[in-house]
C-alpha positions in Angstrom: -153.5 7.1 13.5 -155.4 10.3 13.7 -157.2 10.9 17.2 -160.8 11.3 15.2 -161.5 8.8 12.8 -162.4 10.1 9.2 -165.7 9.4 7.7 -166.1 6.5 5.8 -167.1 8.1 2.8 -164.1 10.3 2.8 -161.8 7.1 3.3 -163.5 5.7 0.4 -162.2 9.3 -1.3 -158.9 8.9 -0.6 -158.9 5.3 -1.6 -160.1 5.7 -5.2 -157.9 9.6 -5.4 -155.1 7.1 -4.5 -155.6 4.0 -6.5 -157.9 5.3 -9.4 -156.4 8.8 -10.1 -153.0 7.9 -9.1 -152.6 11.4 -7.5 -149.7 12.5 -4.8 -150.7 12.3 -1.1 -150.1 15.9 -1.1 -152.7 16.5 -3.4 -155.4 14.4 -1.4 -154.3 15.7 1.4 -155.7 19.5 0.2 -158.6 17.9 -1.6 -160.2 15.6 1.8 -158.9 17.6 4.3 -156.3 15.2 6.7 -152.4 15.1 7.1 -150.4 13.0 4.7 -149.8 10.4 8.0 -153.4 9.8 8.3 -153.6 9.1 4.8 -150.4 6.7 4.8 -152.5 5.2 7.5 -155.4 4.2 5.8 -154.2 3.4 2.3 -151.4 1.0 5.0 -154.5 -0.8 6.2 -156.4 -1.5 3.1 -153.4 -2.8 1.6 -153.3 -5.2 4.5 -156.4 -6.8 3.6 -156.1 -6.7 -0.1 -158.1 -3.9 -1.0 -157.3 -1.0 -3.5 -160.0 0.5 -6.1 -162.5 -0.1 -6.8 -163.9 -1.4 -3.4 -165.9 -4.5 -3.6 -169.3 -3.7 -4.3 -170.7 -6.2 -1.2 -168.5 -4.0 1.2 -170.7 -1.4 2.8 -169.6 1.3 4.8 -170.5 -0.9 7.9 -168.2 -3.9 6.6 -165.8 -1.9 4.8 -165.0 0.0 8.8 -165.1 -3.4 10.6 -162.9 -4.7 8.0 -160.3 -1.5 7.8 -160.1 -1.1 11.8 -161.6 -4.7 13.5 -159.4 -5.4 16.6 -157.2 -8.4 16.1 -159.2 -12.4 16.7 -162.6 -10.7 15.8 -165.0 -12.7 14.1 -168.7 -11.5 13.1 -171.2 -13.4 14.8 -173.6 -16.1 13.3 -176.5 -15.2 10.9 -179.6 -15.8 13.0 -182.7 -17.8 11.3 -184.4 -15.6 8.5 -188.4 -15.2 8.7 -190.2 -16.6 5.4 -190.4 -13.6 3.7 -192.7 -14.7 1.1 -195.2 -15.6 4.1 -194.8 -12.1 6.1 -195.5 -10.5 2.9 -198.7 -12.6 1.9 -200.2 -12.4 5.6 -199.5 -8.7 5.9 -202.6 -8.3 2.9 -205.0 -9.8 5.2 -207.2 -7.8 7.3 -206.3 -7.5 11.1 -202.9 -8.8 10.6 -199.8 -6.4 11.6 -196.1 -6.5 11.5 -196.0 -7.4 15.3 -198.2 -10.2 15.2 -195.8 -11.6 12.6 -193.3 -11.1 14.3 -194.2 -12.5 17.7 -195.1 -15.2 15.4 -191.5 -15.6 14.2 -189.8 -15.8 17.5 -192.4 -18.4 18.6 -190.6 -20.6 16.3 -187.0 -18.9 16.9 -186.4 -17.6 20.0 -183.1 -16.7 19.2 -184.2 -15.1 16.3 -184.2 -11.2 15.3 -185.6 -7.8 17.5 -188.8 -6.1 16.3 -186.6 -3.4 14.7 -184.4 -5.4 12.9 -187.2 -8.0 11.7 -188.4 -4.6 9.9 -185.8 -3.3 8.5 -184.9 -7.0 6.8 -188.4 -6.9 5.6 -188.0 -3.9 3.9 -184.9 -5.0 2.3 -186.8 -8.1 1.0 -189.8 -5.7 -0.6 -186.9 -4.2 -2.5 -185.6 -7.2 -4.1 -188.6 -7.2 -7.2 -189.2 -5.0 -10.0 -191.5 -2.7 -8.6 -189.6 -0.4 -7.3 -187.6 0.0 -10.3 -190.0 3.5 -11.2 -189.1 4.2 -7.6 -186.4 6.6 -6.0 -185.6 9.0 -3.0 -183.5 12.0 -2.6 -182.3 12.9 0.9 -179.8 15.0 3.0 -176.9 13.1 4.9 -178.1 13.1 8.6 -174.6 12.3 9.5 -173.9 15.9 9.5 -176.9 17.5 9.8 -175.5 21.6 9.8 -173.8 20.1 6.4 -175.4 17.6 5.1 -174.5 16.3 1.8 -177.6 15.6 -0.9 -178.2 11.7 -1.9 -179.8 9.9 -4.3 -181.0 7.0 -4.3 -182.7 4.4 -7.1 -182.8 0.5 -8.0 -181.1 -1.2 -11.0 -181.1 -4.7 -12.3 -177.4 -5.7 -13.5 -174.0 -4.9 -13.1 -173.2 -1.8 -11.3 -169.9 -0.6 -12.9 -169.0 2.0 -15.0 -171.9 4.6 -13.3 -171.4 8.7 -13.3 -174.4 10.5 -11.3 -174.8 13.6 -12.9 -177.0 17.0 -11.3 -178.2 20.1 -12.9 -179.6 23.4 -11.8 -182.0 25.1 -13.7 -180.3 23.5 -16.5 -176.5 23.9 -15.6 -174.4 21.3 -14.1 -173.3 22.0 -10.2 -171.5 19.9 -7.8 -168.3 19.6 -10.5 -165.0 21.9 -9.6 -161.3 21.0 -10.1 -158.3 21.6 -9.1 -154.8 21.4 -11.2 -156.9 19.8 -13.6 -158.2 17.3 -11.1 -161.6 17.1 -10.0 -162.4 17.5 -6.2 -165.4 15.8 -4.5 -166.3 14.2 -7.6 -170.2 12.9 -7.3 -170.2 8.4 -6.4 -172.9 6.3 -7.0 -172.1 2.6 -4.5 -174.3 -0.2 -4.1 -176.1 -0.4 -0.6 -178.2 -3.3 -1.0 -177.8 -6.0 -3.4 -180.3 -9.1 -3.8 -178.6 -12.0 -6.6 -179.8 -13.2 -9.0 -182.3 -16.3 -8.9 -181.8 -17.3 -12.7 -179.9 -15.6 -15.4 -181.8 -14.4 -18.7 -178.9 -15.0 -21.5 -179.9 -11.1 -22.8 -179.5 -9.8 -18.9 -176.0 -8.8 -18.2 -175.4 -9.2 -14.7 -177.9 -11.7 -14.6 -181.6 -10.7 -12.6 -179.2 -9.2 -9.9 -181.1 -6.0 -8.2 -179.1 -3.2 -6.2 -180.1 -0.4 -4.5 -177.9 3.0 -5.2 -177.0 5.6 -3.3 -175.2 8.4 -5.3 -174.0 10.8 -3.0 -172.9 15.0 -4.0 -170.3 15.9 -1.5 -169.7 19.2 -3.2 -173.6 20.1 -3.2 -174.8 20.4 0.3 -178.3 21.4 1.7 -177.1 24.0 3.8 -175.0 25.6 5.8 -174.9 25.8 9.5 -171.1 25.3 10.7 -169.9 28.6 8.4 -167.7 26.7 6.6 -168.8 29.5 3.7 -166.4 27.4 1.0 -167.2 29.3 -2.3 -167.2 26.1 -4.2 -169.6 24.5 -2.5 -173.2 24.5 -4.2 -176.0 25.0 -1.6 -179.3 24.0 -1.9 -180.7 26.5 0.6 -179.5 29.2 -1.6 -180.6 28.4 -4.4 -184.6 26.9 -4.7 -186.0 25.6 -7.9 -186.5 22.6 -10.6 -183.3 20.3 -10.5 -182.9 16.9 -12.6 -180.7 13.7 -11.5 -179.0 12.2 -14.6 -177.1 8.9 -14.1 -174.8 8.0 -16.6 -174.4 3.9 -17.0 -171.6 2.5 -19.6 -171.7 6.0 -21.2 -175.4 6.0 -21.6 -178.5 7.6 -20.0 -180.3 5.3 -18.3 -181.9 8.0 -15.4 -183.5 10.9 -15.0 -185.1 12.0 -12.0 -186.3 15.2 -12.0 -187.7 17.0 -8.6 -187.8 20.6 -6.7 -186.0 22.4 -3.9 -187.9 24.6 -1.6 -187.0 27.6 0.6 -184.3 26.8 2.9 -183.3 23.2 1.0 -186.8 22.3 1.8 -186.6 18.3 -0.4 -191.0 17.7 -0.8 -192.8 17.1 -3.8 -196.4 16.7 -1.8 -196.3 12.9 -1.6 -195.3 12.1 1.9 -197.0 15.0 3.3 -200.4 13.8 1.3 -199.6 10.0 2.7 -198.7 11.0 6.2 -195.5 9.0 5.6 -193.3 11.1 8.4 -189.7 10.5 6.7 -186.7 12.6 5.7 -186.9 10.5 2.3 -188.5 11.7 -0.2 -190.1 9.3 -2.5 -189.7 10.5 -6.1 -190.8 9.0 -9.3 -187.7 7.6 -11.5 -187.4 7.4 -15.3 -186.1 4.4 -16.7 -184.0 5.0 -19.9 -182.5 2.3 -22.3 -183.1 -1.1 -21.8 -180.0 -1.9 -19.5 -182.0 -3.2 -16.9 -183.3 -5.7 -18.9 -187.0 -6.3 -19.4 -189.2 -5.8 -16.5 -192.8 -5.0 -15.8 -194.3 -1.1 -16.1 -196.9 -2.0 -14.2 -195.9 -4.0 -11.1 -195.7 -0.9 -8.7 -199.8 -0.2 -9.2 -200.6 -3.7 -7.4 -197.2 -4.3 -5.7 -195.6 -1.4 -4.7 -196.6 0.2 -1.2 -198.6 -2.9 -0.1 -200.8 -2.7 -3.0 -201.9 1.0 -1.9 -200.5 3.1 -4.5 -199.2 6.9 -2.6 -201.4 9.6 -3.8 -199.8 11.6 -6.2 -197.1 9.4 -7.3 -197.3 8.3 -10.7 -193.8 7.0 -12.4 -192.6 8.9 -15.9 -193.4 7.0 -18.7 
């Protein structure tokens, strides 16, 4: 094994170079960067556990790592007791009430229950699982390398997730595409983060009422530069400021466009969390929703739903 253990996302790239492409280690080898050994390695361990391409959609980086390099007789611990989520988000409307009273509230009744932080961050995840945030996306640099940090997208669809190509275009023109002996390096992956099943199926719904949250990350279109890497095939957002748009491909069909603009230096802000005092690297953007993949759902649900009922100043989705 190699002394410094590759980035997940980059294991997923040899995985699907490998299993999907069918190309020679030699070639991934010059395309992700590593020996041929480590990549014997990895493609060694995910056969162990019966995976090839494409990964399982429930497997996250998180559980895809613990499931590729877990030390022998590991087990994941129990699920603690969820909060009633329906309840949290009712009481959070009345006046006085906060997120901390709710959750001392919770660990009244189980102790054993979850942190403040986490008791958070599962809320959020349950305000994602309705339709209002459908109209609602982000775009955002990969903090995991911060002096080159890869651009993300990131939106909500109902269904299936297969068969997606993310798609992103400068000033009109198409960057973060380059090949190599025909074969295209760093090609652009859209993977489900966060999924919520389905709690009926509509017959016309394929994938049933399923919701998941993407994340389509650009390896070859970074926001920066600060390591000198200076690779001439790399698209840098720094470089080049201006209108971009965000087209995702789904069964060979548009079904999103998000448009949005860069500012000097890679600056990603349209105005909104500035004007909303939000204080995050994310930047909310509105999504159009093309076709009628998704299924029916309601327009109007983010006015009264989305940000606690408190539409953002100066967000308004496409129509």
């Amino acid at each position: 094994m190699p002394a410094e253990r590759l980035p997940m996302r980059k294991i997923r790239e040899v995985l699907r170079l490998k299993y999907a492409c069918g190309v020679s280690d030699r070639v991934i080898a010059r395309s992700v960067g590593i020996g041929r050994t480590a990549i014997a390695e990895y493609v060694r361990r995910a056969a162990v556990i019966g995976i090839s391409w494409p990964i399982p959609e429930e497997l996250d980086d998180t559980a895809l790592e613990r499931k590729l390099f877990a030390p022998a007789g590991y087990n994941p611990p129990r699920s603690k007791p969820l909060p009633d989520w329906g309840h949290v988000h009712a009481e959070l409307r009345r006046r006085g009430v906060t997120l901390a009273l709710l959750w001392e509230e919770y660990r009244g009744h189980h102790p054993e229950g979850y942190g403040y932080s986490r008791f958070c961050d599962l809320l959020r995840g349950f305000e994602r699982r309705v339709e209002k945030n459908l109209p609602i996306g982000h775009i955002f640099y990969n903090i995991k390398e911060p002096d080159y940090p890869a651009f993300n997208v990131a939106f909500w669809v109902r269904g299936n997730t297969y068969n997606m190509e993310p798609h992103l275009f400068y000033q009109g023109k198409e960057i973060g595409v380059i090949f190599n002996d025909g074969i295209q390096m760093g090609k652009a992956i859209c993977r489900a983060i966060v999924e919520n099943e389905p709690t009926h199926t509509p017959h016309n719904m394929v994938g049933g009422a399923k919701w998941s949250r993407m994340d389509c990350e650009f390896p070859i279109v970074k926001g920066w530069d600060n390591k000198g890497e200076n690779q001439k095939d790399i698209f840098k957002m720094a470089e080049n400021p201006g209108e971009y748009e965000f087209k995702l491909l789904w069964n060979n069909k548009l079904a999103r466009s998000i448009k949005f603009t860069v500012g000097p230096n890679g600056k990603l802000d349209n105005g909104i969390a500035a004007a909303n005092k939000l204080g995050t690297g994310r930047v909310i953007v509105p999504v159009m929703i093309i076709g009628d993949q998704d299924g029916l759902w309601d327009k109007n649900a983010w006015k009264t739903d989305a940000f606690y009922g408190n539409p953002l100043s100066g967000f308004t989705p496409p129509q």
